[in-house]
N, C-alpha and C positions, 0 to 999 in steps of 0.2 A: 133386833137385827141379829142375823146369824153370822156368826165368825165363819171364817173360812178352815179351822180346824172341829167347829160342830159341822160344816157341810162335809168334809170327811168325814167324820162320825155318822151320818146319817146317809152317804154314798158308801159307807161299808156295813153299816145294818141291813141296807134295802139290799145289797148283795149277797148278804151271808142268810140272808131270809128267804131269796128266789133261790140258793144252790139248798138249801135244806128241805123248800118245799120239792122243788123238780127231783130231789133226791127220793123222798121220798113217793113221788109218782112213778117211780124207775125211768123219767125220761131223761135222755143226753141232752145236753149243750144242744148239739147241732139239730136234733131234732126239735127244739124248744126254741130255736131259732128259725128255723124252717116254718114250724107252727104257728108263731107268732111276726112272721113277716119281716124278721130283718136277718141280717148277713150273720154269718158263725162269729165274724172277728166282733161285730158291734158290742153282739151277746155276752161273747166272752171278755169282752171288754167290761161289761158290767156287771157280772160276775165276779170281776177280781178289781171290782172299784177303782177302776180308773179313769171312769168319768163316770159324770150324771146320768141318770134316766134320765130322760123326757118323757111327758106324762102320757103320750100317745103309745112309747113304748110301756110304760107302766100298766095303761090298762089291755093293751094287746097280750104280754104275758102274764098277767094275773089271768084273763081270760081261758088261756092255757092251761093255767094250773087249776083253774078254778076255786079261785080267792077270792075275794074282795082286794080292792087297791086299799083300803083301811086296814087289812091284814099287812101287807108291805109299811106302810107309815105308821102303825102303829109299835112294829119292830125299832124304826127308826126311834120313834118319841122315848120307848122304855132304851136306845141305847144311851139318847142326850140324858134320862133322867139318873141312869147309872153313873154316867160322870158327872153328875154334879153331887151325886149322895156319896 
């Protein structure tokens, strides 16, 4: 079972891992919002881990960036495995 402080840990990896990929695409927030179907606020909202993805938005923006959703969760796994080493 996951605590509720590893699902913050894993809703601020999957964010710090979509603002490095889209960074490194040169695309905006709002445009990565736009592209992938939902509002500026949701986006940025997950962006700055204040809630969960859902897995519908998970693979709409990976689609975006052109990732794999196993690239977003796999950030997560190595942040949980960092706090535990």
């Amino acid at each position: 079972m996951v605590s509720a402080e590893q699902k913050d840990r894993i809703t601020e990896a999957i964010a710090a891992e979509v603002r490095a990929k889209r960074g490194l695409r040169g695309i905006s927030c709002d445009e990565l919002a736009d592209r992938a179907d939902l509002s500026q606020p949701a986006m940025a909202s997950i962006e700055r881990a204040e809630r969960e993805i859902e897995m519908s938005e998970l693979y709409r923006i990976c689609s975006v960036l052109d990732i794999e959703p196993s690239d977003l969760l796999q950030a997560a796994q190595n942040a949980l495995r960092n706090d535990q080493a």
